[in-house]
C-alpha positions as MATLAB code, in Angstrom:
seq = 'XXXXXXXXXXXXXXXXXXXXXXXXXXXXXXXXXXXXXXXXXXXXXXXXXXXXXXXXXXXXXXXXXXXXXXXXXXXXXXXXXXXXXXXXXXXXXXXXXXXXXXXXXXXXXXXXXXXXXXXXXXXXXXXXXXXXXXXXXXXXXXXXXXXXXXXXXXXXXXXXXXXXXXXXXXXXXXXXXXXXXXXXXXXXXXXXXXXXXXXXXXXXXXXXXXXXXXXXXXXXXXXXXXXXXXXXXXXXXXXXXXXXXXXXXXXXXXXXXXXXXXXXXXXXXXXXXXXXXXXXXXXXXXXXXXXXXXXXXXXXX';
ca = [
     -13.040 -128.806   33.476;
     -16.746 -129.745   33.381;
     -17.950 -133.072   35.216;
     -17.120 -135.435   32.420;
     -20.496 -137.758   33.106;
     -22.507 -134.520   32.473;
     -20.755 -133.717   29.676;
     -21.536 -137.209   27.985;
     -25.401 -137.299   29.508;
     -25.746 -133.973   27.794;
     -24.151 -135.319   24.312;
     -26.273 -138.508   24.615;
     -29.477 -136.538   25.437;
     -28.851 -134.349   22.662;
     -28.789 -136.864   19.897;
     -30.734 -139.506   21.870;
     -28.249 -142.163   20.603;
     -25.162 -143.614   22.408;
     -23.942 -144.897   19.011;
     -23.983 -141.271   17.712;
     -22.556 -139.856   20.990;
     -19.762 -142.353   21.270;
     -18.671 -141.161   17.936;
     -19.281 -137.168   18.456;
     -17.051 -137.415   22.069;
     -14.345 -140.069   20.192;
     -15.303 -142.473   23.000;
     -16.579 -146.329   22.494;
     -19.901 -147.337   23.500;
     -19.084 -148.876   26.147;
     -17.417 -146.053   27.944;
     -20.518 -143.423   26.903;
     -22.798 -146.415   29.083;
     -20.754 -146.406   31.854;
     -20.853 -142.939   31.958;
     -24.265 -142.935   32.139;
     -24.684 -145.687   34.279;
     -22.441 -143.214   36.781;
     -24.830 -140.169   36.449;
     -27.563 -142.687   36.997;
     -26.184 -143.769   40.400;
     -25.193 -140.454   41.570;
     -28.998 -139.161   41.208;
     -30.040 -142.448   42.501;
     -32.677 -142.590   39.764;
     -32.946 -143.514   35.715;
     -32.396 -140.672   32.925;
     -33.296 -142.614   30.411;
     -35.958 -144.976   29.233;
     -34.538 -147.901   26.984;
     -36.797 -149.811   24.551;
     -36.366 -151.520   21.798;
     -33.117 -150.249   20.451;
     -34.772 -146.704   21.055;
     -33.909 -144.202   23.768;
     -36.102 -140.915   25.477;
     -35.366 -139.097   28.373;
     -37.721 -139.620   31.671;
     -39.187 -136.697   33.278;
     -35.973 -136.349   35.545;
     -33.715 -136.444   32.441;
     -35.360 -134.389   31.013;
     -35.310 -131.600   33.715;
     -31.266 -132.575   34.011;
     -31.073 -131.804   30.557;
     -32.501 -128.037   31.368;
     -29.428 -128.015   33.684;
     -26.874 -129.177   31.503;
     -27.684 -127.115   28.952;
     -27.269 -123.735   31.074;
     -24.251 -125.578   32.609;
     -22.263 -125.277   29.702;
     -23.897 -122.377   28.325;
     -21.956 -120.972   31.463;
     -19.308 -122.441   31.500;
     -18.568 -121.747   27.526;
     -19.387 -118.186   28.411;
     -16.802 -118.071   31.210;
     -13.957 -119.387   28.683;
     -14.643 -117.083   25.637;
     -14.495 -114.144   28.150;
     -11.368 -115.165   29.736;
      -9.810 -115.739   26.451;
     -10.968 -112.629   25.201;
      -8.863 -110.708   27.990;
      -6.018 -112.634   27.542;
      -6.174 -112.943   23.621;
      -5.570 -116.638   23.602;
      -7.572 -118.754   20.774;
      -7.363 -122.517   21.055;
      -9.416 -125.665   21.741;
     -10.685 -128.410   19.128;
     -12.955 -127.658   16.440;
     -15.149 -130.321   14.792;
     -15.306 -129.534   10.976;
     -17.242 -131.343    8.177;
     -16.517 -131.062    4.427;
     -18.020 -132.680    1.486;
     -15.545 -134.732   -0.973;
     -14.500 -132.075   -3.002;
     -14.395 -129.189   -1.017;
     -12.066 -131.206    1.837;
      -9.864 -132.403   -1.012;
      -9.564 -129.278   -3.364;
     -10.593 -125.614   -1.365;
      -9.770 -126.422    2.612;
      -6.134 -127.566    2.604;
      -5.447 -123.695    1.446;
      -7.776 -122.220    4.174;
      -7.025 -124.592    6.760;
      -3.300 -123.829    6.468;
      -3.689 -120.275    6.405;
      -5.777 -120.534    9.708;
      -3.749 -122.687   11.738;
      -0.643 -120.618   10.702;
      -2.926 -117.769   12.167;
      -4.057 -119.820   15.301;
      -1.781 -122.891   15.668;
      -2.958 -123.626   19.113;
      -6.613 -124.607   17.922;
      -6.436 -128.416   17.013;
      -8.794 -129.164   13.951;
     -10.470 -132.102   13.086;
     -12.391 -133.153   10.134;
     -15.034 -135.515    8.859;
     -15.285 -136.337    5.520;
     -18.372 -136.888    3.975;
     -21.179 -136.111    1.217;
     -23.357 -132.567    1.609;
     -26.162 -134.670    3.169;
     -24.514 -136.533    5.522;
     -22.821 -133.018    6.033;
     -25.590 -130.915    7.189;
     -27.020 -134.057    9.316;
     -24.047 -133.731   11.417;
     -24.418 -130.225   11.816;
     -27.920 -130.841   12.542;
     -27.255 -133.099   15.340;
     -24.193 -131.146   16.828;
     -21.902 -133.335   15.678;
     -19.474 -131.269   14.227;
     -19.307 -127.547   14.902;
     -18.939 -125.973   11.474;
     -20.331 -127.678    7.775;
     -18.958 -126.802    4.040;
     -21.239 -128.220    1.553;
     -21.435 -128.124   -2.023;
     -25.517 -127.579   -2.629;
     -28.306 -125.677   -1.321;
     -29.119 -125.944    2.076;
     -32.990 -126.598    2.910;
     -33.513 -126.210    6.530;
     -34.584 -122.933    7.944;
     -33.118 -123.794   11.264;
     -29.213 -123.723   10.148;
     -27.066 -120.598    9.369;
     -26.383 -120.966    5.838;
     -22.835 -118.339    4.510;
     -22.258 -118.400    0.680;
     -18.401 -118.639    0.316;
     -18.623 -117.949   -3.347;
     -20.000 -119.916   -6.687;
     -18.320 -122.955   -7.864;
     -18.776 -123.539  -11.855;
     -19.104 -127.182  -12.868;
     -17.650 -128.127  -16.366;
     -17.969 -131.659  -18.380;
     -14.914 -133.783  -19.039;
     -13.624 -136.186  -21.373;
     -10.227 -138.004  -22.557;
      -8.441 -136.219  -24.850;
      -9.139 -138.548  -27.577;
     -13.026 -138.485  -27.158;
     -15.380 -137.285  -30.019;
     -16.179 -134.672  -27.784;
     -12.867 -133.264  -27.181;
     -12.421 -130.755  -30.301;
     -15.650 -129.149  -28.627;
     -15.580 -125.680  -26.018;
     -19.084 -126.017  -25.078;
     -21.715 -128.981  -24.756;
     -25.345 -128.728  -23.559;
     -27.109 -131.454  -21.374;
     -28.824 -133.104  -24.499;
     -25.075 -133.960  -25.639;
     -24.425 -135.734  -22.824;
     -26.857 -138.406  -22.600;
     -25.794 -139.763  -25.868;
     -22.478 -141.004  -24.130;
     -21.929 -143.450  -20.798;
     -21.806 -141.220  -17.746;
     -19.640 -141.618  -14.652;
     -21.703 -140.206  -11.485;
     -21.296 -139.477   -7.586;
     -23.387 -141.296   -5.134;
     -26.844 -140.568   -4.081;
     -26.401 -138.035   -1.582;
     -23.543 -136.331   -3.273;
     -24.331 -132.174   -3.770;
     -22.988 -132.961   -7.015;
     -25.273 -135.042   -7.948;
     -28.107 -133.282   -7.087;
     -27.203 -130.298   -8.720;
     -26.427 -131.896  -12.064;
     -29.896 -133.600  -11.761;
     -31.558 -130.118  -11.637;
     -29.659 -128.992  -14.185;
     -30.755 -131.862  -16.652;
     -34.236 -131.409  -15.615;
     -33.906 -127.452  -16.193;
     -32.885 -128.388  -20.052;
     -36.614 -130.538  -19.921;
     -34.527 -133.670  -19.413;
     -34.511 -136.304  -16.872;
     -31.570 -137.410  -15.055;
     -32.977 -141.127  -16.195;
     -32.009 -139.873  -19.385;
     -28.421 -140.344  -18.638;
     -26.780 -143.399  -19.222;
     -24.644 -144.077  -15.892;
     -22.649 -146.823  -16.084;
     -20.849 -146.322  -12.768;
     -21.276 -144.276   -9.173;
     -18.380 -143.379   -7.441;
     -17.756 -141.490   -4.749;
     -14.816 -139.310   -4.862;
     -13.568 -136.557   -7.738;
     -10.524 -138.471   -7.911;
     -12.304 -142.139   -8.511;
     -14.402 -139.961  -11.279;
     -11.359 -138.609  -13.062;
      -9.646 -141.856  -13.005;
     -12.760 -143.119  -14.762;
     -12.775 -140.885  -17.602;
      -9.190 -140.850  -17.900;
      -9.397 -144.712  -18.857;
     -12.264 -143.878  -21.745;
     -15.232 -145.563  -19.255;
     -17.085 -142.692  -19.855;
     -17.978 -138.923  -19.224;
     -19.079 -137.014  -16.042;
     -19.498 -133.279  -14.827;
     -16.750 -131.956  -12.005;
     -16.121 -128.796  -10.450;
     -13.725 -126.609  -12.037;
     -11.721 -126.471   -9.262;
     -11.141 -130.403   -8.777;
      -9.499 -130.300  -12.325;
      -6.713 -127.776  -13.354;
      -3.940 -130.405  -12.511;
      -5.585 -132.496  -14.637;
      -6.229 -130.464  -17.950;
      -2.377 -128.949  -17.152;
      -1.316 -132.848  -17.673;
      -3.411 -133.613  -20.627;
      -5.313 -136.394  -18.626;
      -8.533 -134.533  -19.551;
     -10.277 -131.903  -21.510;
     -12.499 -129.076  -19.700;
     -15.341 -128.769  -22.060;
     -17.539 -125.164  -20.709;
     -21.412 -126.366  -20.185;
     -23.861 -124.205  -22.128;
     -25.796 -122.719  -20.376;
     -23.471 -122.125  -17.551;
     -24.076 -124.726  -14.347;
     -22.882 -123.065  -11.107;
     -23.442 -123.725   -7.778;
     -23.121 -122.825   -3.880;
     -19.887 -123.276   -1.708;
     -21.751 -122.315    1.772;
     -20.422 -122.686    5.072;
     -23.432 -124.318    7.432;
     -23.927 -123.912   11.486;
     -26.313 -123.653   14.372;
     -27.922 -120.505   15.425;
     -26.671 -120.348   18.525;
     -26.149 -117.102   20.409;
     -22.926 -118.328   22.126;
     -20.278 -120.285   20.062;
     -16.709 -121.256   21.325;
     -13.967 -118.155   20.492;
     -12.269 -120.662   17.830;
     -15.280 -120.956   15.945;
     -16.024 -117.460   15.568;
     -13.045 -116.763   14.565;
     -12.902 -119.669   11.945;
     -16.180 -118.251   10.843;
     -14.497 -114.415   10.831;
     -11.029 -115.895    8.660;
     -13.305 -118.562    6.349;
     -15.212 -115.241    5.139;
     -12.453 -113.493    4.676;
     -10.458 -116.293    2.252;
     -13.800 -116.301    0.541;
     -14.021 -112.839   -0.439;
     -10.387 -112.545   -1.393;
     -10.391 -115.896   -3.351;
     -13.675 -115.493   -4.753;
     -12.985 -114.849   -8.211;
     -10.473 -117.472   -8.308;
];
């Protein structure tokens, strides 16, 4: 309903990339430029200043910006009311997950929802807990669910609930008669690890620094970046790695794998991750409203 070339000058503004905008609006490049190009000619003047692969907004951008933002501001405002009155919740809702929280905890709570509301359209992006919150960051997608603390003051941060982490080994490995391990027991065997970047990761490194270890102390012999790749992995006997408890039970119900319980205890935060904005589109509050809700009633699951 909005003028489409203010809709992209505002994305494009906002992120101050047309690579980045292209991909937040699903268009190519070339389409987001011509866009622009469009805007440009209507005002009869230049929004943006292009050098060196690098783009700001000139004064008149700038104040078009100021505009834009209100424009929508309205306009969102004028659609949450009239769906209010008429009880209708629908529209498209950008959603980011890191690896193991898209692949084991949303299928449940993304079913439930859109048997709920099944006129809002969902799409998600895949991805690990940094590149996570630097979408949310830039507006990319609307709501984040990350596996690890969340640093910057500027984002809503909701705890969904704990997630306990657990080692795992083949069933035939000399560790497999064992319940419990500590971190000085693993770095006497080759370790399987997520990528740099991976919430994962990061909490198992402060977890081996926390038992006056480094995480140089453990012998990684491969990075991989899904649960699944890391299960495989162990599963063959190419070593041992630390995975949610969640992102198992199949497994240990085979006998692919044994759970052994880390001593002491390694948990960490499921969180859900937004903007503070004081206006957010009716489907989004209410995802926010249901994903608390599945969180309290599955939190001790």
């Amino acid at each position: 309903m909005a003028d489409r070339r203010l809709q992209v000058f505002h994305t494009v503004a906002r992120l101050l990339s047309f690579t980045k905008a292209a991909e937040a609006l699903h268009m190519t490049q070339p389409a987001v430029t011509f866009q622009i190009r469009q805007l440009e000619e209507h005002f009869n003047t230049r929004l943006f200043d292009r050098t060196h692969n690098r783009i700001t907004l000139t004064e008149v951008g700038k104040r078009v910006y100021e505009y834009a933002q209100s424009i929508f501001q309205l306009y969102g405002e004028m659609e949450n009311t009239v769906k209010e009155m008429t009880g209708d919740v629908d529209g498209i809702l950008m959603i980011g997950a890191s690896t193991m929280i898209a692949e084991y905890l949303l299928p449940v709570l993304l079913g439930d929802f859109k048997a709920k509301y099944p006129d809002v359209h969902i799409r998600l992006k895949v991805a690990n807990s940094d590149d996570i919150v630097s979408m949310v960051e830039n507006n990319i997608i609307d709501l984040g669910m990350v596996e690890s603390p969340v640093n910057n003051k500027n984002l809503v941060v909701n705890l969904c609930r704990m997630d306990q982490l657990v080692a795992i080994v083949p069933p035939g490995h000399k560790l497999a008669s064992r319940d419990k391990v500590s971190a000085k027991d693993l770095i006497s065997y080759p370790y399987i690890s997520r990528e740099e970047g991976s919430g994962t990761r990061e909490v198992i490194g402060e977890y081996i620094s926390q038992a006056g270890l480094s995480a140089d102390n453990l012998d990684i012999v491969m990075e991989l970046g899904s649960p699944e790749a890391i299960k495989g992995a162990v599963a063959a006997g190419m070593g041992i790695s630390i995975l949610s408890h969640a992102a198992i039970q199949k497994d240990i119900e085979l006998g692919t794998l044994k759970e052994l319980k880390l001593n002491p205890i390694l948990e960490r935060p499921l969180s859900f991750v937004h903007q503070k904005q004081k206006f957010r589109l009716r489907a989004i509050e209410e995802l926010l409203k249901f994903s608390t809700n599945h969180c309290e009633k599955h939190s001790k699951a």
